[in-house]
C-alpha positions as CSV (number, residue, x, y, z in Angstrom):
1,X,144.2,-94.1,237.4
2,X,145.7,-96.4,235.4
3,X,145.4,-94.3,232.5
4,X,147.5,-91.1,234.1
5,X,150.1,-93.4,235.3
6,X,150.8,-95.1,231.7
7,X,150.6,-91.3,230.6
8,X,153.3,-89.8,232.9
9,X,155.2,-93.0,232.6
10,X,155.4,-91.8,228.9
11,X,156.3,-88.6,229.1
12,X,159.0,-89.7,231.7
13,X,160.6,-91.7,228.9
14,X,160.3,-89.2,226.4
15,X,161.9,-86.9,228.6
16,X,164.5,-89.3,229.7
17,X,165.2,-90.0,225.8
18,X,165.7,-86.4,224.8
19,X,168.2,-86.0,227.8
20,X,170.2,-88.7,226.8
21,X,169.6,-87.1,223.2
22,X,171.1,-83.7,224.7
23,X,174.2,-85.8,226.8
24,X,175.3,-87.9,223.6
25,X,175.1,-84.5,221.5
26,X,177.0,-82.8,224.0
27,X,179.3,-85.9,224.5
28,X,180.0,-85.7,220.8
29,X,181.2,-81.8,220.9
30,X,183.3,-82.9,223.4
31,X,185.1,-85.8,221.9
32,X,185.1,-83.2,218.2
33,X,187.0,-80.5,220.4
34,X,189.4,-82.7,222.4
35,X,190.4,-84.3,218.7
36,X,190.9,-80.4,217.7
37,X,193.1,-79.7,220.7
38,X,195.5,-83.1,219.9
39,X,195.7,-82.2,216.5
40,X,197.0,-78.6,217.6
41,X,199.0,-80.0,220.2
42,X,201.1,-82.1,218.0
43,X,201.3,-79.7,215.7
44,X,202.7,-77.6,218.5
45,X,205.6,-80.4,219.4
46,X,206.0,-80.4,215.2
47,X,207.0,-77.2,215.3
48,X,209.1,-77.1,219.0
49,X,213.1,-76.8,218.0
50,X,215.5,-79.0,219.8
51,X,218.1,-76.4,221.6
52,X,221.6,-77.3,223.0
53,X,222.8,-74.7,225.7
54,X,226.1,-73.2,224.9
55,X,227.9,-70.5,225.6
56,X,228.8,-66.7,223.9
57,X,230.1,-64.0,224.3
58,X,228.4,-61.3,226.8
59,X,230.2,-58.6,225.1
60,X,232.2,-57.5,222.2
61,X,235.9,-59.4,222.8
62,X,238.9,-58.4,221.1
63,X,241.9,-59.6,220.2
64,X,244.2,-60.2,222.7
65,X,241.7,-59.9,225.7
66,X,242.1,-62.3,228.4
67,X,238.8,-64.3,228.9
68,X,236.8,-64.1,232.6
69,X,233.7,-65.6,233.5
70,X,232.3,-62.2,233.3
71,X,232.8,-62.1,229.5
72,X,230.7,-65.4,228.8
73,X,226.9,-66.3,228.6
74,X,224.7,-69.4,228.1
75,X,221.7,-69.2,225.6
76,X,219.9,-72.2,224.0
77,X,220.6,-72.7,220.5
78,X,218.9,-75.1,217.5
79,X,220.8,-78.3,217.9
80,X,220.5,-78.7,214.0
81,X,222.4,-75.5,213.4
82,X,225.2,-76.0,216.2
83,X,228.7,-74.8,215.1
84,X,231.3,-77.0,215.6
85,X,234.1,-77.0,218.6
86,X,231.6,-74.9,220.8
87,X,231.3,-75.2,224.3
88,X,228.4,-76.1,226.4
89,X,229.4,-74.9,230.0
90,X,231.6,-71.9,231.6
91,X,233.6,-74.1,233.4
92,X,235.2,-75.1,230.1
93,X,236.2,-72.0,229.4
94,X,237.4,-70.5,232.3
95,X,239.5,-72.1,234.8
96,X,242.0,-70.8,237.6
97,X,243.9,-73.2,238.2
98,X,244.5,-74.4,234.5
99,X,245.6,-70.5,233.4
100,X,244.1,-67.9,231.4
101,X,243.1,-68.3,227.8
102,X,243.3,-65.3,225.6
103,X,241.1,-64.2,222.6
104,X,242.5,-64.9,219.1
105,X,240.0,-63.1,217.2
106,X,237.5,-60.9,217.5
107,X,234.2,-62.0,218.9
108,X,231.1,-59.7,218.8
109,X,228.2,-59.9,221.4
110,X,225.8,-62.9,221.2
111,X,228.5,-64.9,218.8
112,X,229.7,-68.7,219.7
113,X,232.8,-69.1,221.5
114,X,235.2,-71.4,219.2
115,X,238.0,-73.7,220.0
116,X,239.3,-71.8,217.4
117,X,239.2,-68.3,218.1
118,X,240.5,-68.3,221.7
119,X,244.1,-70.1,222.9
120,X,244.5,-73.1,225.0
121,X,244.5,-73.1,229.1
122,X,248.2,-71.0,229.9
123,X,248.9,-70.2,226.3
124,X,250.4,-66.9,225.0
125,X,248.8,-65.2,222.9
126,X,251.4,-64.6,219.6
127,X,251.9,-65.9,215.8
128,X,251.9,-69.3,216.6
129,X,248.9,-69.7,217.8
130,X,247.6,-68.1,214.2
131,X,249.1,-70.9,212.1
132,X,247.2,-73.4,210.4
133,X,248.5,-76.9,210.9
134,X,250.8,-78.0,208.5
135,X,252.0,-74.2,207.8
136,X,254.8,-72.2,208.4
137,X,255.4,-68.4,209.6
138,X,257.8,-67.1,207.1
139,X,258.8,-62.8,207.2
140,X,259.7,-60.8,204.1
141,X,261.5,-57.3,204.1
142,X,259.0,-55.1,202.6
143,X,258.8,-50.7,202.2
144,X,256.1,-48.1,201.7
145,X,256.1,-49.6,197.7
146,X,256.4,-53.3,198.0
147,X,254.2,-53.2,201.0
148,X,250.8,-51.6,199.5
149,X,251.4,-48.5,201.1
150,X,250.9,-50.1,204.5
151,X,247.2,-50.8,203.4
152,X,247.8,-54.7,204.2
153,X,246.9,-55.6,207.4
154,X,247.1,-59.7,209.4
155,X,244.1,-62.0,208.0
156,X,245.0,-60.3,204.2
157,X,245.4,-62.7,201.2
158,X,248.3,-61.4,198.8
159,X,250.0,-62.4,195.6
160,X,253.7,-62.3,195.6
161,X,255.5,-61.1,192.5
162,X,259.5,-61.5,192.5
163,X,261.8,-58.8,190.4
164,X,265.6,-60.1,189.6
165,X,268.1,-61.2,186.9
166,X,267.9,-63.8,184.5
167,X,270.8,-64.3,182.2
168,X,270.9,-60.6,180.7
169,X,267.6,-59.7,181.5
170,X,265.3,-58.3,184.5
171,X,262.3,-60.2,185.2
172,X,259.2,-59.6,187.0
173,X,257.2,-63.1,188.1
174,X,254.5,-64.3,189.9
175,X,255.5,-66.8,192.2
176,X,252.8,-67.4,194.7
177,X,248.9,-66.6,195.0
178,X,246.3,-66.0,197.7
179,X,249.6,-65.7,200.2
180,X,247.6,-65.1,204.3
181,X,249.0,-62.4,206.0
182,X,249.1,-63.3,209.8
183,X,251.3,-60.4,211.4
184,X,252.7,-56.6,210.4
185,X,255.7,-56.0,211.7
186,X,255.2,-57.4,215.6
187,X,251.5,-56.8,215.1
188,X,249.1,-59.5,214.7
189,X,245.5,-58.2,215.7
190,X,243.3,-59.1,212.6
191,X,240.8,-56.1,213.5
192,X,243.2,-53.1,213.3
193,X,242.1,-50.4,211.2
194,X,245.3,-48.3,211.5
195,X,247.4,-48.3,208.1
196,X,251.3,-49.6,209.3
197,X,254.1,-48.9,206.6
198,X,255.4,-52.1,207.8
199,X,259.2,-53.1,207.4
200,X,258.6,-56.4,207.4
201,X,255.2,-58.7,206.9
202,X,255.0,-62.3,208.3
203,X,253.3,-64.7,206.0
204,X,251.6,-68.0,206.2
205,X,253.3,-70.6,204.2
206,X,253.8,-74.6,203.3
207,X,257.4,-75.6,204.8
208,X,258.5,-76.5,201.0
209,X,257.7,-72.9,200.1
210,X,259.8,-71.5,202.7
211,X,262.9,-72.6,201.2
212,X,261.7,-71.0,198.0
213,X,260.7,-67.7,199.6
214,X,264.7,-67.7,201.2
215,X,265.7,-68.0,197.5
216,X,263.6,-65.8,196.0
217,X,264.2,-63.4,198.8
218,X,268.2,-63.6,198.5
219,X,268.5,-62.8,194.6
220,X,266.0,-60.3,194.3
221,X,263.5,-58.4,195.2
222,X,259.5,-59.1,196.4
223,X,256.9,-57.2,196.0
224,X,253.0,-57.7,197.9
225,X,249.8,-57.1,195.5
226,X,246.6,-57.3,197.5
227,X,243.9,-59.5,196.9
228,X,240.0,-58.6,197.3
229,X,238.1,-59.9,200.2
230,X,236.1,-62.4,198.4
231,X,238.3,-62.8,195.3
232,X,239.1,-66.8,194.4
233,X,240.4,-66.3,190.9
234,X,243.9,-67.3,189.7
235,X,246.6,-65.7,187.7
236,X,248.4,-68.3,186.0
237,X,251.9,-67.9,185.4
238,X,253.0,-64.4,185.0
239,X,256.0,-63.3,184.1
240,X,257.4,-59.8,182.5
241,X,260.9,-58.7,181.1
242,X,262.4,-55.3,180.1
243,X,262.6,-56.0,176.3
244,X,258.8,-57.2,176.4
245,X,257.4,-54.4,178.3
246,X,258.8,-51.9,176.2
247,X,258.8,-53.9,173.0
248,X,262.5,-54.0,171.9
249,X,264.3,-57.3,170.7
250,X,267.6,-58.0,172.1
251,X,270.1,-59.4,169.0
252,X,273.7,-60.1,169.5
253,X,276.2,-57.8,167.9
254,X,278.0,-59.1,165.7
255,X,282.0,-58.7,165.7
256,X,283.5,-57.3,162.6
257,X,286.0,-59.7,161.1
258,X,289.2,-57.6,160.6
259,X,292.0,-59.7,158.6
260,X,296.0,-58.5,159.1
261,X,299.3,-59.1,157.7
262,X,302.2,-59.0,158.7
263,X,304.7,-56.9,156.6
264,X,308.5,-56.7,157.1
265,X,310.2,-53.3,156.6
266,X,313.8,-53.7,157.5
267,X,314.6,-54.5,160.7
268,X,310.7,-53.9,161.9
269,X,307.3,-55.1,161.8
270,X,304.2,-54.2,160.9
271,X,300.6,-55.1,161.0
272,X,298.9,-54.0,158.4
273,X,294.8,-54.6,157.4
274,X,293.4,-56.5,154.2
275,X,290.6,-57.7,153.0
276,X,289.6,-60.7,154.7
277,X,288.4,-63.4,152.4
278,X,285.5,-65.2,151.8
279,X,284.0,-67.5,154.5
């Protein structure tokens, strides 16, 4: 009797030992997986992007449009990438009681809405609003010639060249480069594609250059070259005259010397011409 209970008391431990053989075994895929599943999990967060909600447009806005609610929606956008002077709510944007705002350029669909691409709370939309600070809106007579043909249009960069009299001579000179173009004629929208033979083009100028400009403008004549759309380069000082460009010298003329004398016959006078002498 004794014998079959120190038997079955064996085989209970052995069995008890391979079960706690199995749990630990078990216990140990366990603990291997949930380290697997942190490890993926902060890889996860790693990878998450930190988004600010701010708001764009719903739809294409052009210039000039007057901005509703309607027009505007918020998305989440990477906080590291965030464009400057956007806004974060509606309510920023669009107000009743402060007045409308109006689009200053165009906006497509999905693009930020910047401070600087839309006028302030009751301001009209017009060629102020375009100017840079510190600059000045200065117009210029131009025709089909001096004007490109009309092919300029606001938001265009332009070099200025100036045709008038110096001394005996007309001149052609570069006065001014890389010149902004912020209105045609009473036309400022930056996204017309209509060619305008303008009569007159409002520029974007320093207040010392306007003076300049008045000057230039009163003793001559001024003439608009387009620039390309990504073209930085400079010019340098430019300047042409008739006798260069066609490749004649001007000399002064001499004055013949002519000598007289005066020669009494009678009662009368006469002048009459000799030699002049040696200088």
């Amino acid at each position: 009797m004794r014998l079959v209970f120190l038997l079955v008391l064996i085989v209970g431990i052995a069995i008890a030992g391979y079960a706690v053989y199995l749990i630990q075994d078990r216990f140990s895929g366990y603990q291997v997986r949930v380290e697997q599943l942190q490890n993926e999990l902060r890889q996860t967060r790693e990878k998450v992007v930190e988004t600010t909600p701010i708001v764009v447009a719903a739809t294409a806005l052009s210039y000039a449009h007057k901005l509703v609610a309607e027009d505007l929606a918020i998305v989440e956008w990477p906080t590291e990438g965030l464009p400057e002077n956007v806004f974060t709510s509606i309510e920023d944007l669009v107000d009743e009681n402060e007045g409308p705002r109006y689009i200053k350029r165009a906006i497509e669909p999905s693009e930020p809405i910047l401070a600087s691409k839309i006028t302030n709370f009751g301001e009209d939309i017009g060629v102020n609003t375009l100017l840079e600070p510190g600059t000045r809106a200065f117009a210029i007579r131009v025709d089909v010639a001096s004007g490109v043909s009309g092919f300029i249009q606001p938001g265009d960069e332009v070099d200025i060249y100036w045709t008038g009299r110096n001394l005996d001579q007309i001149i052609t000179r570069l006065i001014l480069e890389k010149v902004k173009i912020i209105a045609i004629d009473q036309q400022a929208d930056q996204d017309s594609l209509r060619p305008t033979v303008a009569r007159t083009v409002t520029l974007q100028v320093s207040p010392d250059i306007v003076a300049n400009l008045v000057q230039f403008q009163s003793s001559g004549s001024l003439t608009l070259s387009l620039r390309g759309v990504e073209d930085a380069t400079t010019a340098g000082p430019i300047e042409v005259n008739t006798s260069a460009l066609i490749g004649n010298e001007i000399k002064e003329i001499e004055e013949e010397r002519v000598c007289t004398r005066t020669v009494r016959r009678g009662v009368a006078t006469e002048e009459i011409i000799i030699p002049c002498p040696p200088e």
